[in-house]
N, C-alpha and C positions, 0 to 999 in steps of 0.2 A: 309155925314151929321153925326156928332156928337151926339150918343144917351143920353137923360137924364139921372144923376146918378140913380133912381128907378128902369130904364131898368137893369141896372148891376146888382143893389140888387135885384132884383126879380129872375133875369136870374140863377143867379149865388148860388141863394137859393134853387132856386128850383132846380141847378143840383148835390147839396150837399146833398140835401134828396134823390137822387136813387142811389148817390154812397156810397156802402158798405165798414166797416171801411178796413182799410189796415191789411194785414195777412200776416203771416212767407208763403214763397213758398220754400218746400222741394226741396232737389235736388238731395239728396244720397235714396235711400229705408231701410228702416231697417236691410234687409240683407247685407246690404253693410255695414254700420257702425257696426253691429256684427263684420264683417270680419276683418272690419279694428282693429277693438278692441284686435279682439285674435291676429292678424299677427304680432304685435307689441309690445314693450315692453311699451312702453310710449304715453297714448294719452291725450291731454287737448281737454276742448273745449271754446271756448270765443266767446262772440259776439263784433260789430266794427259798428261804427255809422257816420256819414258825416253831416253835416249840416250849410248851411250858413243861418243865422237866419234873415238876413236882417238888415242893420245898421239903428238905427234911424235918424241919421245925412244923409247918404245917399236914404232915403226915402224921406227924407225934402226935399233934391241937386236934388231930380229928382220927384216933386211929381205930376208932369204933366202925368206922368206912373201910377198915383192912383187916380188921383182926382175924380174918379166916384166911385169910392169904398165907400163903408161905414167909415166914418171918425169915427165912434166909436171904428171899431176892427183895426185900424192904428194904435192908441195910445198906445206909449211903455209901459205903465203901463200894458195895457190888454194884449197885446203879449207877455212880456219877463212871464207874469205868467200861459201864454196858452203852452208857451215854454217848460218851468223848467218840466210842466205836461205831456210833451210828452215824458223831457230828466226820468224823474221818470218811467211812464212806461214802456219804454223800458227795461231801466236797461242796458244797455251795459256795457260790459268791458271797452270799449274805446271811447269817444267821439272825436272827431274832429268835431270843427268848422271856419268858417268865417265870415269875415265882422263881428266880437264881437268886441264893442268898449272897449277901454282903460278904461274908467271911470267905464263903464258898469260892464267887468270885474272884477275892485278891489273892486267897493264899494255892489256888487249884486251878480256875479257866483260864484266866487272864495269859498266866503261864503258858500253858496248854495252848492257845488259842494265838498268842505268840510265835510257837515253834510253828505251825499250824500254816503260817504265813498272814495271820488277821491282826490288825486293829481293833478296839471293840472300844466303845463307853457304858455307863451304866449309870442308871438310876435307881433310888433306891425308895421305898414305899415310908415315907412318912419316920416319925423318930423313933416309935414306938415294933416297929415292925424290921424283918430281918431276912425278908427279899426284895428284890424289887427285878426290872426289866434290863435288856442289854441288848445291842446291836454290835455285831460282829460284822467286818468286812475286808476281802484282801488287800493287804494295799499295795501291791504290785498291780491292783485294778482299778482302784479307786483314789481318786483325793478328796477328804473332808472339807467340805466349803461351810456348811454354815450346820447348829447345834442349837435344839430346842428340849429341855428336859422339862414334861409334863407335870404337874403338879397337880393332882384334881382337888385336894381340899384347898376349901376357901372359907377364912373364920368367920362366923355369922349365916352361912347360907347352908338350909338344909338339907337340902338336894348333893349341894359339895361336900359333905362333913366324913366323904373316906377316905381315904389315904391309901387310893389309887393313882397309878402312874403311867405316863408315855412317855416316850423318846422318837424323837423326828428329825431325820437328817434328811442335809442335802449333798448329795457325793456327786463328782464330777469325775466320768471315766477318762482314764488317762490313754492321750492319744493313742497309744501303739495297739488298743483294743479295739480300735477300729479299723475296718477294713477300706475305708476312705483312704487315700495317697495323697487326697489334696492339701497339702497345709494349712490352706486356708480357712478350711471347712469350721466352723461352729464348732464351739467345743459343746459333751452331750453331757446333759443334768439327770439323775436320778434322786427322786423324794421317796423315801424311806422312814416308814413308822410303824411303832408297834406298844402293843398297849395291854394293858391286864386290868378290866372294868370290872364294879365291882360284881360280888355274888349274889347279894341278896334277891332271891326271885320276886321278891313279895315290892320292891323297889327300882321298876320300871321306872321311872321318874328320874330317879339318881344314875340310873344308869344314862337313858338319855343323855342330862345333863352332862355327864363325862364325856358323851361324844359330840356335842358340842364343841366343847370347850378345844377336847382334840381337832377337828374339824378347824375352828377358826384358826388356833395354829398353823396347819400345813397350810391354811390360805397363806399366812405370812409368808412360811419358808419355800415353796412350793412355785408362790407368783412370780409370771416372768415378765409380762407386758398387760398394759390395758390402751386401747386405740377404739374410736368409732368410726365406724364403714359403714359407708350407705345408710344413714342413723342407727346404726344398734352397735349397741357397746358391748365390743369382744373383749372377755380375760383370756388372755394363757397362760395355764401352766406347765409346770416341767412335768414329766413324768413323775405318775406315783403307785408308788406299790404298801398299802395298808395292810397290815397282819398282827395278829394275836388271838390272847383267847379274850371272846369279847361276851361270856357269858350272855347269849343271847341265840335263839337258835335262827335258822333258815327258814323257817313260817311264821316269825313274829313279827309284831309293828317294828320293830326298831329296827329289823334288817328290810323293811319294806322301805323305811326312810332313809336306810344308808343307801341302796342301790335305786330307788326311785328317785331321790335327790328331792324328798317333799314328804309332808304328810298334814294334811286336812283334819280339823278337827279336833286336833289332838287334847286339849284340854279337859275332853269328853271321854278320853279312854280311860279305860281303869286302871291302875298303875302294876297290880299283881300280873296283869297277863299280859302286859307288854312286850317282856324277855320270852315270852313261848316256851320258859322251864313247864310251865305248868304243875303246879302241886299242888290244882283243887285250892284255894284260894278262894269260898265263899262270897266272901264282903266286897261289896260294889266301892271302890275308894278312887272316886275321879282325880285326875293330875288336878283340875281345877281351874290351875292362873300360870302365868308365865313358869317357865323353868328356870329359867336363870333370870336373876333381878336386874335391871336397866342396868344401873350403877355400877354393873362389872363390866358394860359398853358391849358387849359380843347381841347382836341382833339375831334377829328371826331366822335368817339369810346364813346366818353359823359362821359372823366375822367382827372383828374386832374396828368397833366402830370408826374409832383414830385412825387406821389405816382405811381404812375407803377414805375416809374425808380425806384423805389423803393424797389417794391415787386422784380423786376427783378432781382435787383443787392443779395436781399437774396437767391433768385434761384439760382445764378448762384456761390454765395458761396458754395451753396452742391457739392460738389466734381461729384457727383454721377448725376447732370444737365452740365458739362464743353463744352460734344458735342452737346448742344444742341440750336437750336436758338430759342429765345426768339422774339415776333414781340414788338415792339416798336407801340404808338400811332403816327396817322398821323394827317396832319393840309393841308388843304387846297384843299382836295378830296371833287368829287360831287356826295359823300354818306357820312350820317351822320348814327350812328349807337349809340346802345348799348348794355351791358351786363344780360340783365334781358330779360327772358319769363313771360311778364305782363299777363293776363287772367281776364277778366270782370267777377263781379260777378251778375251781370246784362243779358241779351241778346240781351236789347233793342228793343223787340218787343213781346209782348203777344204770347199766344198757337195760334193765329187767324192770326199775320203776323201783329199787329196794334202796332205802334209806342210808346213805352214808355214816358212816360214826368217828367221831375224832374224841371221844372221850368214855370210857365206861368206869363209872364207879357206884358200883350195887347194880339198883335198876334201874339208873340214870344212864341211857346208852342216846347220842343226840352228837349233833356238829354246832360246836359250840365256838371252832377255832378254826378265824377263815384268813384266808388271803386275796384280800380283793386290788383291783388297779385301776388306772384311771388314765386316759392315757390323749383322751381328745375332749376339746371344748365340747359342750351339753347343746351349746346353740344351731337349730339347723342349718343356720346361714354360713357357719364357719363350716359343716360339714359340706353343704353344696358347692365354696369356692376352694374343694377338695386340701384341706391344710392336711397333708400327711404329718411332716418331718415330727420326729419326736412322737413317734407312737408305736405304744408297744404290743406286740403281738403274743398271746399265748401260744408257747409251742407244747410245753407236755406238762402235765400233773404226775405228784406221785400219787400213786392208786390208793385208797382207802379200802377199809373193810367194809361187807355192808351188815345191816342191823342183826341177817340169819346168822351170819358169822360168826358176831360176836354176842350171839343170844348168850354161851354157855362163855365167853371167854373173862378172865377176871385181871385183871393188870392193874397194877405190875406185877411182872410174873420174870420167868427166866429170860426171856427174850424183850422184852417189852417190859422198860425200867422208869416209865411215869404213868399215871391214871389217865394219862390223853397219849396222840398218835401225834408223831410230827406231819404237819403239811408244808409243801413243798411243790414248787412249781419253776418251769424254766420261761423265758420269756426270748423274742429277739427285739432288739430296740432297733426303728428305722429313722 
């Protein structure tokens, strides 16, 4: 039986007055961040925000998921200005968000976001659709070096056929952020991406394939050198910081292959239970065969073939790499893999063992919206001839709700102006 809308607003009122506002959760101790300060010549620090704010066109497409809510704190007026007051607070370095519509954007954020002190670009989801993703950054902090706007569909491929998007920069902190004196010092890189994958639970597959596709990207933008040492062949990349809502939860295979950097098998898995939505999903429907077809050149390995050949063939120009073999990426192996040691800045579960939540709508309560980084080569060998420089340290999360929390809570609501929680996290770069 369907409860009346005043059950929800009463419910959901009253579980808003016992929970306490949201707070930085440290993660380094003071002594730690002394240490790191002296050990190093160069430390910044910034903080990185995620937010998908809730489209107002998509609130409408789906408003059978709200119609007990209070229709006063719906209205885009009152939300984009509960919003803008979160994104002020905060003050982050970097915003990322989702689901921001196109109109939205030019004729309201951009503005805003402006006065604000930020930069921003934007991508928009496909011809047919009227949001899309945006990266916001100060630019008294930052300088823009290089621009990748994600595209997931691809005509003919079935896996690709939504009209999902990313955006992937590469920002370059500007000298005076650093506490280095030496002039000469390296100037420091920041890889920044963020993404809105698609929804469908029942199409683990597709989703996959979108992060792929992401994935071979920031190989591109991301890459800084490739060199062989002692025969093993080291990449570096610049720092990276990944965020969005990546419709996929924290106990599923695809977040097992984002932060494991591999996944065995996979051919074999069933496509519905991939994302860890879980909706009972019956029918056994194996992925089967490759995800992405040869023909688009992005391999197993989650890179765009042209460039390794790429990188290899100036390897193999050094005189000084001629005995050496180089591996090539493969196509049509049942292991997909990648180049990055992702790490959540999240844990997804409280000091007590209780479930985070970054999004509640109905009885869909799950962390669906993460921020992960990456910040040192995967290989043990670069770890053993200790390569610090360029690696970033978590210093605080903002806090999340946990599951008890928001058993009874229903958003958006007066305080809390999209269906998900912003996350947020600070980092210090060494």
């Amino acid at each position: 039986m369907q409860q009346p809308m005043y059950y929800y607003r009463k419910r959901s009122e009253e579980e808003q007055s016992k929970i306490s506002k949201r707070k930085w959760k440290s993660t380094l101790i003071e002594s730690q961040i002394e240490r790191i300060k002296k050990n190093n010549v160069s430390v910044i620090q910034f903080k990185i925000a995620s937010y998908n704010i809730l489209s107002p066109k998509l609130l409408e497409d789906n408003f059978y998921l709200y119609e007990n809510l209070d229709k006063s704190y719906l209205e885009w007026q009152y939300r984009r200005r509960n919003i803008l007051k979160e994104l002020k607070k905060l003050n982050a370095h970097i915003f990322c968000f989702q689901e921001l519509e196109e109109q939205e954007y030019e004729s309201f954020f951009r503005e805003k976001l402006v006065k604000m002190g930020y930069l921003s670009v934007y991508n928009k989801r496909g011809c047919q659709k009227v949001d899309g993703c945006c990266i916001a950054f100060k630019k008294n902090f930052f300088d823009l070096e290089k621009q990748i706007n994600v595209n997931y569909f691809v005509p003919g491929v079935e896996v690709l056929s939504k009209e999902n998007i990313g955006i992937i920069l590469l920002l370059k902190f500007k000298s005076a952020f650093s506490s280095c004196s030496n002039l000469h010092s390296e100037p420091k890189f920041l890889c920044v991406a963020t993404t809105h994958i698609v929804y469908n639970p029942k199409r683990g597959d597709s989703k996959m394939a979108q992060l792929q596709l992401l994935l071979a990207n920031i190989d591109r933008i991301a890459f800084k050198k490739s060199s062989i040492i002692q025969n093993q062949l080291v990449t570096e990349y610049h720092p990276i910081v990944l965020c969005g809502d990546f419709n996929f939860t924290n106990d599923s295979k695809i977040y097992e292959f984002l932060t494991k950097a591999h996944l065995e098998n996979y051919k074999l898995l069933n496509r519905a239970d991939l994302s860890g939505q879980k909706l009972d999903f019956k029918n056994y429907i194996p992925i089967g065969k490759c995800l992405i077809p040869e023909w688009l050149g992005i391999s197993d390995q989650s890179q765009f073939k042209p460039v390794i050949d790429s990188r290899n063939l100036r390897l193999l120009l050094d005189k000084s790499n001629l005995n050496q073999v180089i591996k090539e990426g493969s196509f049509g192996t049942d292991i997909i893999s990648h180049s990055f040691d992702f790490k959540s800045a999240y844990p997804h579960k409280d000091e007590n063992g209780i479930a985070e939540i970054t999004t509640c709508i109905r009885d869909f309560r799950k962390s669906v919206d993460f921020i992960f980084f990456h910040s040192e080569a995967k290989s043990n060998f670069q770890r053993e001839i200790g390569q610090e420089s360029n690696k970033l340290h978590l210093l605080a999360r903002l806090e999340l709700f946990n599951e008890n929390e928001c058993k009874n809570l229903f958003i958006p609501n007066k305080n809390y102006s999209s269906d998900h929680f912003m996350v947020a996290a600070k980092f210090y770069l060494t």
